[in-house]
C-alpha positions as CSV (number, residue, x, y, z in Angstrom):
1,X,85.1,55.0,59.5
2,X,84.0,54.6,56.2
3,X,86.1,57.0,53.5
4,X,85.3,55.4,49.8
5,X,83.1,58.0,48.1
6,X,79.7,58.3,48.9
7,X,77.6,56.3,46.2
8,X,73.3,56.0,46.2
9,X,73.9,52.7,47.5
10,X,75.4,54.3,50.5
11,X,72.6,56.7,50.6
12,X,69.8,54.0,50.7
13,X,71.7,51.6,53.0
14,X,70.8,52.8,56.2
15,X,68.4,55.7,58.0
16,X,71.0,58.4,58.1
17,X,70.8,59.7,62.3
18,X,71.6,63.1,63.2
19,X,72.4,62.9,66.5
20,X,72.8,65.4,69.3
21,X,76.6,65.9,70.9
22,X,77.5,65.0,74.6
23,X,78.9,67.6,76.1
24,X,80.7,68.2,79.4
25,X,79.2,69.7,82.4
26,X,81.6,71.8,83.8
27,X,83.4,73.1,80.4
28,X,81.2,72.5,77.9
29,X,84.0,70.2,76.3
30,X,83.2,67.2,74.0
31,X,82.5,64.5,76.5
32,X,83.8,61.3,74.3
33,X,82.8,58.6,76.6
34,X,79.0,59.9,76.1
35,X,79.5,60.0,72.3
36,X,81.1,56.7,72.0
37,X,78.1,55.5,73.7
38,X,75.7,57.2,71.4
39,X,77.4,55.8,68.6
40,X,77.5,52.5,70.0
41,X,74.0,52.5,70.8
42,X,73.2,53.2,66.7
43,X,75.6,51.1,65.6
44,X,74.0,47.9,67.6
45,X,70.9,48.6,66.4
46,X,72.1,48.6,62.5
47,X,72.6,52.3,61.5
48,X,75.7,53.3,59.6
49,X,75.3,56.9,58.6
50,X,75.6,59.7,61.3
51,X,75.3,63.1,60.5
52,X,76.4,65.9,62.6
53,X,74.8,68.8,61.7
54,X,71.7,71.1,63.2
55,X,70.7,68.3,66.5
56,X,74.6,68.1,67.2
57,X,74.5,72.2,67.1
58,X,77.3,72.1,64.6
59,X,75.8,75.8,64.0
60,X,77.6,77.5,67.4
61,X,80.6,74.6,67.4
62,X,84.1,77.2,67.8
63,X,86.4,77.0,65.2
64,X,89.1,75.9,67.8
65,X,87.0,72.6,68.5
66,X,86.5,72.0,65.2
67,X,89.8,69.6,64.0
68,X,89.6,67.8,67.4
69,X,85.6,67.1,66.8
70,X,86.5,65.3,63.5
71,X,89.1,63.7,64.5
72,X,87.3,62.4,67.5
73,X,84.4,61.4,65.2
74,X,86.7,59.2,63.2
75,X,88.3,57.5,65.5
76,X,85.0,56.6,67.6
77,X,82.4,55.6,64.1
78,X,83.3,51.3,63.2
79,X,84.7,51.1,60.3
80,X,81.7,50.7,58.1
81,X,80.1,53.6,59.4
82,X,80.0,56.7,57.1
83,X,80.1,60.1,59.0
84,X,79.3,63.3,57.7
85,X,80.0,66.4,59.9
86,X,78.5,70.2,58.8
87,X,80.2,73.1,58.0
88,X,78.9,76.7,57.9
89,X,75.9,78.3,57.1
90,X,78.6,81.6,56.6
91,X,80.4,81.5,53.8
92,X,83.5,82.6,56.3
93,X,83.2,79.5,58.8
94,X,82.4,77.4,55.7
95,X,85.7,78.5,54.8
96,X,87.6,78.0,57.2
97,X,85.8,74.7,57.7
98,X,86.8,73.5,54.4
99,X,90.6,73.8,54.5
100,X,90.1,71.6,57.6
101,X,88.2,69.0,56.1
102,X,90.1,68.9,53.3
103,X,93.6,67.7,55.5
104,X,91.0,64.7,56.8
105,X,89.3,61.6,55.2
106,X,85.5,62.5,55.0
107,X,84.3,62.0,51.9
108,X,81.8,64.9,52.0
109,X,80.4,67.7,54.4
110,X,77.4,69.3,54.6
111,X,76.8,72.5,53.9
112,X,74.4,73.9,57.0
113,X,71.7,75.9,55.3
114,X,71.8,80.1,55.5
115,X,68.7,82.0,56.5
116,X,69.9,85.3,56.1
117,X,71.5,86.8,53.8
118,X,71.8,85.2,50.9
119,X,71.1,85.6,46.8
120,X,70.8,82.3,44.8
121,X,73.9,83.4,42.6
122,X,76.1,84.1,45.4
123,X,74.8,80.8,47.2
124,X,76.1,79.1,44.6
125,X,79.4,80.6,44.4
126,X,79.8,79.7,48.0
127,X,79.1,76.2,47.1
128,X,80.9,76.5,44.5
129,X,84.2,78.0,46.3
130,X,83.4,75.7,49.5
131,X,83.6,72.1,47.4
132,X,86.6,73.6,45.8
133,X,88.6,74.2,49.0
134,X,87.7,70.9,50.5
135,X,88.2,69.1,47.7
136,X,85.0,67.2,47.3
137,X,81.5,67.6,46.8
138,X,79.2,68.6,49.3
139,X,75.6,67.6,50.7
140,X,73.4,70.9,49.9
141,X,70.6,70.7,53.3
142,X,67.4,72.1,51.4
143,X,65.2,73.4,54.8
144,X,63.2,76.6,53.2
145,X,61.2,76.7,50.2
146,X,62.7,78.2,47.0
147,X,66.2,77.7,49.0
148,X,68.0,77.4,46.2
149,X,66.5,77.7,42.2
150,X,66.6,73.8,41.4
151,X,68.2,75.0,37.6
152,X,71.0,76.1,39.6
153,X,71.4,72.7,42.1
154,X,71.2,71.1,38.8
155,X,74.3,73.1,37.5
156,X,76.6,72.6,40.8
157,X,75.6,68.6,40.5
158,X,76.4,68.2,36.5
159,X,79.8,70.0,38.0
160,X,80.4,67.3,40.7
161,X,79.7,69.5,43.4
162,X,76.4,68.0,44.5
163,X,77.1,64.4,46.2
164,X,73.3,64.9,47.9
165,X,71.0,66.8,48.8
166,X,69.3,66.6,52.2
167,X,65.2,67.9,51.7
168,X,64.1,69.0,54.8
169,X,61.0,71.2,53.7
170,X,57.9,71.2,56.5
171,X,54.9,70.6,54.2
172,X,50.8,69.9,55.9
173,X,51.0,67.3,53.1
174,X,54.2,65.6,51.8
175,X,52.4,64.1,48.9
176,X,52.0,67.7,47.7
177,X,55.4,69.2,47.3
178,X,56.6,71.2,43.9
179,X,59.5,72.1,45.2
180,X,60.8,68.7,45.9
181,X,59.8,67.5,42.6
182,X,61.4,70.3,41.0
183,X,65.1,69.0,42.9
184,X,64.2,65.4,42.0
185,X,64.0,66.3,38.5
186,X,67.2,68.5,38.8
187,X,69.5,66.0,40.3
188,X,67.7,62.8,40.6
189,X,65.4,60.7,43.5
190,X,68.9,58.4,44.0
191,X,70.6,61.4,45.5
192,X,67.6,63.2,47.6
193,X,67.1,62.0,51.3
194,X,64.4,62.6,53.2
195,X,65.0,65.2,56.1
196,X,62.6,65.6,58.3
197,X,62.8,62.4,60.4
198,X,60.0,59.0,60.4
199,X,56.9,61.4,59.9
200,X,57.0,62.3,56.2
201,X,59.3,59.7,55.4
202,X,56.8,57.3,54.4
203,X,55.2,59.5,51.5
204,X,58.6,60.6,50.5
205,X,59.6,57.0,49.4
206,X,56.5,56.0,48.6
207,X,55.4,58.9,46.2
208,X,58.3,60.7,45.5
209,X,60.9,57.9,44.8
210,X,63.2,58.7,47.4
211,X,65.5,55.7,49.1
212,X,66.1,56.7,52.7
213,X,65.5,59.7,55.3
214,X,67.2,61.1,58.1
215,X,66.0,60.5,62.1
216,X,66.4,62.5,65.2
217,X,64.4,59.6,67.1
218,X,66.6,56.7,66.2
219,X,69.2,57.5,68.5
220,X,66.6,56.4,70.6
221,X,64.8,53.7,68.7
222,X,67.5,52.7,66.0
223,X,66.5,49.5,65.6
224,X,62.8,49.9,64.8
225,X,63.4,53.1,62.4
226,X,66.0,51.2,60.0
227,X,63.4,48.4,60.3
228,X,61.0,51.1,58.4
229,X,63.4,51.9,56.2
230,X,63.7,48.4,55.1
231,X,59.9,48.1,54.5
232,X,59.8,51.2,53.0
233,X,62.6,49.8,50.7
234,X,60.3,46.4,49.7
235,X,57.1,48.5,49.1
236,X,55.6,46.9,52.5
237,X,54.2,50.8,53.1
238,X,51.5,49.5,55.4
239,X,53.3,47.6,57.5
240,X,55.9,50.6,57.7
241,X,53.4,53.1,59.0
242,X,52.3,50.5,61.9
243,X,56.0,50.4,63.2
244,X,56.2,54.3,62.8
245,X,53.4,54.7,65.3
246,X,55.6,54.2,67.7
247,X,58.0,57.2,66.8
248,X,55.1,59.8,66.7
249,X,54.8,60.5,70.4
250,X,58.5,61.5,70.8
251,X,58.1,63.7,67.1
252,X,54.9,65.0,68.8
253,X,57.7,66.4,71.1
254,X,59.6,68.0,69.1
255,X,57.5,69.6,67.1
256,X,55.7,71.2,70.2
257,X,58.8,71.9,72.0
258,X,61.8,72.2,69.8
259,X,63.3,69.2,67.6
260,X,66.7,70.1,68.6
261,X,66.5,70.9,72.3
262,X,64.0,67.7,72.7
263,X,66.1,65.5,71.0
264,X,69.4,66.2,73.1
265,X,67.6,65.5,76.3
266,X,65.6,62.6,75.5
267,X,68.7,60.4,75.0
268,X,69.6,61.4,78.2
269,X,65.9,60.8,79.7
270,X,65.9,57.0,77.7
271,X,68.7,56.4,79.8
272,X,71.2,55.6,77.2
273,X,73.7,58.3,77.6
274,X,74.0,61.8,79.5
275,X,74.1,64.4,76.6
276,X,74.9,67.2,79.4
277,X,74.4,70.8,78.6
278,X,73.8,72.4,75.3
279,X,76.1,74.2,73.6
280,X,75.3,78.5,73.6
281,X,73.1,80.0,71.9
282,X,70.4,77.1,73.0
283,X,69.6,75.6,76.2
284,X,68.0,72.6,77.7
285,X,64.5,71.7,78.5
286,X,63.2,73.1,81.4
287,X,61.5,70.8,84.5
288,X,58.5,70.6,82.6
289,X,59.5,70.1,79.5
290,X,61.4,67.3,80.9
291,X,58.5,65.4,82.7
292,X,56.6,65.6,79.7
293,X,59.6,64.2,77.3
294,X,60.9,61.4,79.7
295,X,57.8,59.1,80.0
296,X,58.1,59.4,75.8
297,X,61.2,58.7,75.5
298,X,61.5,55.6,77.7
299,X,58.0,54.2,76.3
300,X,60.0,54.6,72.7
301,X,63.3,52.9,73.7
302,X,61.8,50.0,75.5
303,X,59.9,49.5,72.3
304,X,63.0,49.0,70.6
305,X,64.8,46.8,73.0
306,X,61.2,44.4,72.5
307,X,61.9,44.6,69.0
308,X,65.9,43.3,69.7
309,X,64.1,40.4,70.9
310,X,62.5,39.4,67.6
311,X,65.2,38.7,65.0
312,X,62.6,39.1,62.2
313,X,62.2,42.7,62.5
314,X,66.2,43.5,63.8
């Protein structure tokens, strides 16, 4: 695993997955062979950044699992890849969280995003107190408007609190966004990844300057998404948005249905590796659900294996 700090080259090097976690049937219990072959899966077709956070359920994860979770995550990423588990959204959790990480070698967490409730002052004291009791900054996960007041991200990164910032805000057009022009200008494009998977992704770099994104659907496809990043990176935006056509169906998916739920099944459906139950409070897809993801999710991955067999676009 990698454990330098996290610099923008890091950032822009690869598409950053968040991937679902395998869990056992009968216990619910981190099923490692799974995982491994999750991570396996990503790591073949190029990715080196896995984050565990909202699609891994990182929200309902016990305290008790925690340590063995990250410990487990280190010892299964190669040792270029950079891993970034989640901590929170309560301040309390977070807490706890922190004086965990801070015993291992991640060089940052993420700090999952509160819904409720929450003032922009006392957010930031959170942050503030969290980075201090892990002892390192933190990735601040942007997913409502307004979140947080973009003078005040700019305060916690001028303090060395603010390593990233993941900007997952739903917009009808990405082109068109304030608010993520606002946190661009308070901490800089080099640190702001795009976090809403290959469908805005596009307009993100393109218009907004930013130099990667995050994926559900690569742990499906991993090859052809980091071969989108890389067009994305040489300004080859048409070409990009052919390639992502392929992705849309399975997004289509989660969207309708639910990006989290969706995603944890359809690696299983694609036949890479049996994701199991979900972790309480969510559950899987239902039958129907199911026969409508599956044809999706195969179609995508044996898109990717085509794409294994030309070099050019690996």
């Amino acid at each position: 695993m990698k454990t330098t700090p996290v610099t923008a080259e890091d950032l822009s090097r690869s598409v950053i997955a968040v991937p679902p976690l395998a869990r056992r049937r009968a216990d619910l219990g981190i099923d490692e062979a799974a995982n491994r072959t999750l991570i396996r899966h990503l790591e073949d077709g190029g990715v080196r950044s896995l984050m565990y956070g909202g699609n891994a359920n990182l929200y309902h994860v016990p305290l008790a699992e925690y340590p063995r979770l990250l410990d487990f995550l280190e010892e299964a990423a190669g040792a270029d890849t950079w891993v970034l588990p989640s901590a929170g959204p309560d301040y309390g959790k977070a807490m706890d969280q922190a004086a965990i990480l801070r015993s291992r070698r991640f060089p940052t967490a993420m700090l999952l995003p509160m819904s409720f409730p929450y003032t922009d002052g006392g957010l930031a004291a959170g942050i503030r107190r969290f980075t201090d009791a892990m002892g390192r900054p933190a990735v601040i996960y942007l997913k409502s408007d307004n979140y947080i007041a973009p003078a005040t991200l700019a305060a916690l990164a001028e303090e060395g609190r603010v390593v990233s910032v993941k900007y997952a805000v739903v917009r009808e057009d990405p082109a068109a966004d304030p608010y993520l022009r606002e946190v661009i200008a308070a901490v800089g494009a080099e640190r702001v990844v795009s976090g809403i998977g290959e469908r805005p992704a596009i307009v993100h770099l393109r218009d907004h300057g930013l130099r990667s994104f995050t994926s559900g659907s690569v742990c499906v496809a991993p090859r052809g998404s980091m071969a989108i990043l890389r067009l994305a990176q040489q300004g080859r935006w048409d070409e990009a948005a052919r390639l992502r056509e392929a992705y849309l169906p399975l997004e289509d998916c989660r969207d309708g249905i639910s990006p989290i739920r969706v995603l944890h099944d359809a690696v299983t459906l694609a036949g890479i590796a049996d994701t199991g139950p979900m972790l309480p409070m969510l559950e899987g897809l239902g039958a129907a659900e199911r026969e409508r993801v599956q044809p999706v999710a195969r179609a995508l991955l044996a898109h990717d294996l085509a794409l294994a067999r030309q070099p050019q676009a690996a």
